[in-house]
N, CA, C and O atoms as CSV, one atom per row, in Angstrom:
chain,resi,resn,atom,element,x,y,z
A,1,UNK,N,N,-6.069,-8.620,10.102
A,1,UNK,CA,C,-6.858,-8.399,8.926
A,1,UNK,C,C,-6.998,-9.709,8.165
A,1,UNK,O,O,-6.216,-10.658,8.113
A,2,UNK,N,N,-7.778,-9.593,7.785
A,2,UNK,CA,C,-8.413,-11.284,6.820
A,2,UNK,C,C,-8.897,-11.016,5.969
A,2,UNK,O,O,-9.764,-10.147,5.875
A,3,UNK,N,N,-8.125,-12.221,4.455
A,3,UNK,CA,C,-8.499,-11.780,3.050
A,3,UNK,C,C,-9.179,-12.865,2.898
A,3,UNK,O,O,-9.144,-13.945,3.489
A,4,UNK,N,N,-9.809,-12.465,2.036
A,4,UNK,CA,C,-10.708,-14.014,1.359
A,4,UNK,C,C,-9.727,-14.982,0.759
A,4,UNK,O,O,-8.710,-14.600,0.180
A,5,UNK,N,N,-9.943,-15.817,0.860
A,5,UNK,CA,C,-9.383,-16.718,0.353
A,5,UNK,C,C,-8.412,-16.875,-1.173
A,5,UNK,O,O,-7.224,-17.074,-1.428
A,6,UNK,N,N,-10.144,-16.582,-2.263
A,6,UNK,CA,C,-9.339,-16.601,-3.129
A,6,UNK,C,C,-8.839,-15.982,-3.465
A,6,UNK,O,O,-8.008,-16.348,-4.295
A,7,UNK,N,N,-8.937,-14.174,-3.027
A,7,UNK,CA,C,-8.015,-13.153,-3.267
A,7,UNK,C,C,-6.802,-13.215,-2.604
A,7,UNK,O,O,-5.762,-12.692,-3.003
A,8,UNK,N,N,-6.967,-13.981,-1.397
A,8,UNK,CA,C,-5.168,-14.138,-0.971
A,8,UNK,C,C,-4.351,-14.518,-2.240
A,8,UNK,O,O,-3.407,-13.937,-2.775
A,9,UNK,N,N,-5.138,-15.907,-2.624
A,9,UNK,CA,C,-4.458,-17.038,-3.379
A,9,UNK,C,C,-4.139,-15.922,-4.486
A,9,UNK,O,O,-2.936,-15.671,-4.410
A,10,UNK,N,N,-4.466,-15.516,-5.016
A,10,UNK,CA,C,-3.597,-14.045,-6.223
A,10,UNK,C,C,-2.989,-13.166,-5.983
A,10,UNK,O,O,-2.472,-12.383,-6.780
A,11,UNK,N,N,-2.961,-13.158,-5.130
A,11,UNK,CA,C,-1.850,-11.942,-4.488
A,11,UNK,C,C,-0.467,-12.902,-3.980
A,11,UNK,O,O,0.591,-12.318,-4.213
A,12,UNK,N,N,-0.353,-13.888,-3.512
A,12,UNK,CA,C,0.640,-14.582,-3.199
A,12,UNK,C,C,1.489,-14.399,-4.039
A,12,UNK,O,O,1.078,-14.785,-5.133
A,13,UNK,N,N,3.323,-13.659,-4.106
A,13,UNK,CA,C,4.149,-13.920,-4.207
A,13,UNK,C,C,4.135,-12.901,-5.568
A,13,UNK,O,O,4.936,-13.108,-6.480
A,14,UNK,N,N,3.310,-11.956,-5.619
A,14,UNK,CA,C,3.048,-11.025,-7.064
A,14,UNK,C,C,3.685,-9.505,-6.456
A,14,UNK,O,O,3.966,-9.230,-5.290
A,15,UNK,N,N,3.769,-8.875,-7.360
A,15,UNK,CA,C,4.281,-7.192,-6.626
A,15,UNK,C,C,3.397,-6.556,-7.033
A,15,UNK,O,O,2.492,-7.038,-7.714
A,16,UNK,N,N,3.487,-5.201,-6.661
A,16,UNK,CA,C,2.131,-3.774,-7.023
A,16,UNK,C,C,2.855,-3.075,-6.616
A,16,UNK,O,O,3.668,-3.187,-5.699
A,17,UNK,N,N,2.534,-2.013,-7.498
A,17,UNK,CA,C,3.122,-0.407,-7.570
A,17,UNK,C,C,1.786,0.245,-6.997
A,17,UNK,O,O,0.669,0.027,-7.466
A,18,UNK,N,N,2.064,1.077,-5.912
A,18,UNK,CA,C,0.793,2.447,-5.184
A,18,UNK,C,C,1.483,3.329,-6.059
A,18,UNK,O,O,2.514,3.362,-6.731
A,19,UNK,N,N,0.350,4.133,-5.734
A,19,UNK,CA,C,-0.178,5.330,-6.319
A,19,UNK,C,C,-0.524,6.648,-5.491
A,19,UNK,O,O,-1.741,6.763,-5.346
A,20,UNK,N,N,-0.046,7.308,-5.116
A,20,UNK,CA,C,-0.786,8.508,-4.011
A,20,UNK,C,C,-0.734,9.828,-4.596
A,20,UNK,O,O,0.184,10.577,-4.931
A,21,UNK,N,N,-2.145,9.895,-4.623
A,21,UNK,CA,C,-1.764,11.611,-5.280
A,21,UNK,C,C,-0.819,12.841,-4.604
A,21,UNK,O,O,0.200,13.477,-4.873
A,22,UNK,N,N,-1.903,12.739,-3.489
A,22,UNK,CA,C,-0.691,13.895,-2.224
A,22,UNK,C,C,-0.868,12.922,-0.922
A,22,UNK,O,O,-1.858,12.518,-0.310
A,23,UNK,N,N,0.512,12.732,-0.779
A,23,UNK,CA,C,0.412,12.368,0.738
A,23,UNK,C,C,0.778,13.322,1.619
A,23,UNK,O,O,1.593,14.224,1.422
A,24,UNK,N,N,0.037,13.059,2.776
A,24,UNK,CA,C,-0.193,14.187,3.981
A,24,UNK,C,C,0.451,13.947,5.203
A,24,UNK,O,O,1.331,14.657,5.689
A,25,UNK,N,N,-0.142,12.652,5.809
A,25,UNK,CA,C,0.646,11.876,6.935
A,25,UNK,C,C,1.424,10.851,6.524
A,25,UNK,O,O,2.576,10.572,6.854
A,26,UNK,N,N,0.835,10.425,5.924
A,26,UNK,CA,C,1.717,9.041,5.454
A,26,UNK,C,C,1.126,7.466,5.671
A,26,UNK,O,O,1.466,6.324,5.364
A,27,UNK,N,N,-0.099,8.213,6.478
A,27,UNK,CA,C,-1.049,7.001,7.320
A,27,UNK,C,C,-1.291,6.020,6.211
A,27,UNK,O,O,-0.711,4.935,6.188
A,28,UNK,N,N,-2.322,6.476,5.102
A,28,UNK,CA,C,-2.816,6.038,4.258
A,28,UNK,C,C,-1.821,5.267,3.181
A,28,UNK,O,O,-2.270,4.838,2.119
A,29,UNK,N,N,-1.014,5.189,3.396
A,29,UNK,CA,C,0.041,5.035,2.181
A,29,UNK,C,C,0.383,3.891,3.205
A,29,UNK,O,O,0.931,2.955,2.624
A,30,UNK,N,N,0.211,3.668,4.678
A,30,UNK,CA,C,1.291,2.944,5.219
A,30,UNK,C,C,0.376,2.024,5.346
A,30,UNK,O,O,0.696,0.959,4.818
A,31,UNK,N,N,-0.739,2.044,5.901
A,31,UNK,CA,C,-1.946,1.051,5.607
A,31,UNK,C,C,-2.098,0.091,4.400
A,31,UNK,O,O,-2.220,-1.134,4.434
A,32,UNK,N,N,-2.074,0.680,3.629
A,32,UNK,CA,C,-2.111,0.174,2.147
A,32,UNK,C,C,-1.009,-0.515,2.061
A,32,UNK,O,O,-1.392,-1.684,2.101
A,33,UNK,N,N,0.176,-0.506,1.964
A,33,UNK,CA,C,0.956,-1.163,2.529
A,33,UNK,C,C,0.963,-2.406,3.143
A,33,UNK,O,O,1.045,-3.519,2.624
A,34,UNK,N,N,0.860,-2.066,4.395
A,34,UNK,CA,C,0.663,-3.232,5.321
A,34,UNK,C,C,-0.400,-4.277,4.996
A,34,UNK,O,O,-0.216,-5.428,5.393
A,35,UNK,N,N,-1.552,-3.953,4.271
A,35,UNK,CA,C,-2.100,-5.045,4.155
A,35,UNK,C,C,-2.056,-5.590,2.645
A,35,UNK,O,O,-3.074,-6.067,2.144
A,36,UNK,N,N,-1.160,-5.527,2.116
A,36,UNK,CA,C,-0.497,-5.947,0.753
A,36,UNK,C,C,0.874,-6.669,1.430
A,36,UNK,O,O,1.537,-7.491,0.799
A,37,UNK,N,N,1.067,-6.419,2.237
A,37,UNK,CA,C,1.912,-7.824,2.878
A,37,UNK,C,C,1.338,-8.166,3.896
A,37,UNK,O,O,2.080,-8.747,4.689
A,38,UNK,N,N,0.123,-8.023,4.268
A,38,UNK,CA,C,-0.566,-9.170,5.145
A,38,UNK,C,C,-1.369,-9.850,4.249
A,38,UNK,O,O,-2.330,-10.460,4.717
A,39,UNK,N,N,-1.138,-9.876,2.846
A,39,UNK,CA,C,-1.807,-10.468,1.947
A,39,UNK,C,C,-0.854,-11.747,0.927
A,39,UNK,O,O,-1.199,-12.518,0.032
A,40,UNK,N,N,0.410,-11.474,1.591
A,40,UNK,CA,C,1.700,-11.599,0.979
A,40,UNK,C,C,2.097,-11.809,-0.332
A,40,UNK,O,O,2.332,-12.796,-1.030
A,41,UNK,N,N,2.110,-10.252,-0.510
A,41,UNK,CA,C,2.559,-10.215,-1.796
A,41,UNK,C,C,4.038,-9.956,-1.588
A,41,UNK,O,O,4.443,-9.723,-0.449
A,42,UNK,N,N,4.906,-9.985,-2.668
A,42,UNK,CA,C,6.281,-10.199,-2.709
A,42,UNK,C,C,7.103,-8.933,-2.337
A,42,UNK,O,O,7.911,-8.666,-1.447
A,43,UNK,N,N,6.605,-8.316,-3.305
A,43,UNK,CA,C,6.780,-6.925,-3.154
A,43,UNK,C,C,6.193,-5.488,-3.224
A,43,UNK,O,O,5.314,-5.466,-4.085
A,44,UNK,N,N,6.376,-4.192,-2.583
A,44,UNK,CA,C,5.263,-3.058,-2.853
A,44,UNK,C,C,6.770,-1.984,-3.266
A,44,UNK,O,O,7.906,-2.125,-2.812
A,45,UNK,N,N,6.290,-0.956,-4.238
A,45,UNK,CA,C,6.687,-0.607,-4.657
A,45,UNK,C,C,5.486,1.119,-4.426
A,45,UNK,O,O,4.331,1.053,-4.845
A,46,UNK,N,N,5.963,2.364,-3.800
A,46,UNK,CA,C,5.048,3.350,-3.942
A,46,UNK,C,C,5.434,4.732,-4.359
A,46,UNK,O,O,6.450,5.343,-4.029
A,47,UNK,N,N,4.737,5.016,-4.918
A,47,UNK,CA,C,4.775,6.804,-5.974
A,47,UNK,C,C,3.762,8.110,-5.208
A,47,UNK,O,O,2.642,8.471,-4.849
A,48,UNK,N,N,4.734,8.319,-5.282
A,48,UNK,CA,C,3.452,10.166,-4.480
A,48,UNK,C,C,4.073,10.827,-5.540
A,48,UNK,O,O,5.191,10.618,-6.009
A,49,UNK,N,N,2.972,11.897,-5.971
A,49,UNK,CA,C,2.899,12.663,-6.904
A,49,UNK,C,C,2.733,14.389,-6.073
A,49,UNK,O,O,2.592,15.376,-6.795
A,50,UNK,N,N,2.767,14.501,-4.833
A,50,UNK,CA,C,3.267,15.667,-4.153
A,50,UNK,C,C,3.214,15.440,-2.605
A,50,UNK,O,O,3.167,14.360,-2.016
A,51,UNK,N,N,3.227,16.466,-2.179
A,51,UNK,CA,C,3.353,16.080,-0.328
A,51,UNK,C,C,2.895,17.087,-0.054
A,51,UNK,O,O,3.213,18.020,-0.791
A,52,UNK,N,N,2.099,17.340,0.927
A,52,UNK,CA,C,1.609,18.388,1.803
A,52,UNK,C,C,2.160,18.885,2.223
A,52,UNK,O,O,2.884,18.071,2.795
A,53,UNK,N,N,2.666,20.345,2.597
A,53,UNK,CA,C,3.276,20.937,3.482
A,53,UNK,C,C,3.030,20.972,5.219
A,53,UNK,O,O,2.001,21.301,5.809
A,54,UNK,N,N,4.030,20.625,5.665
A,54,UNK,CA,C,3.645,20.471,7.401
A,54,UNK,C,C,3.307,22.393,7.729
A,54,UNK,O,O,3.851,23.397,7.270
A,55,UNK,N,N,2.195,22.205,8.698
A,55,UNK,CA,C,1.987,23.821,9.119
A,55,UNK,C,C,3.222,23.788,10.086
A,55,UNK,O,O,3.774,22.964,10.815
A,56,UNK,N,N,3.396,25.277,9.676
A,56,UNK,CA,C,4.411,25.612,11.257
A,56,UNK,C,C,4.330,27.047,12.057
A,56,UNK,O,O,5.000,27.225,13.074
């Protein structure tokens, strides 16, 4: 994945708190993620506000 430039250059060495309303798989949350340290930021920090129930 490839950031622009000067948005790398602001994200370098900063943290961010996520946000997820409901997480389901976890995909989306892990994505988001990953490219907040392929952006390298220092640290991620994330909040879900409920979880889906797995069917069974």
């Amino acid at each position: 994945m490839k950031f622009h430039t000067y948005r790398r250059g602001r994200m370098i060495g900063r943290s961010l708190f996520l946000i997820d309303g409901v997480m389901t798989s976890g995909a989306a949350l892990a994505a988001a993620t990953e490219a907040c340290y392929v952006g390298e930021l220092d640290h991620v920090s994330a909040l879900t506000l409920a979880r889906a129930a797995k069917d069974t």
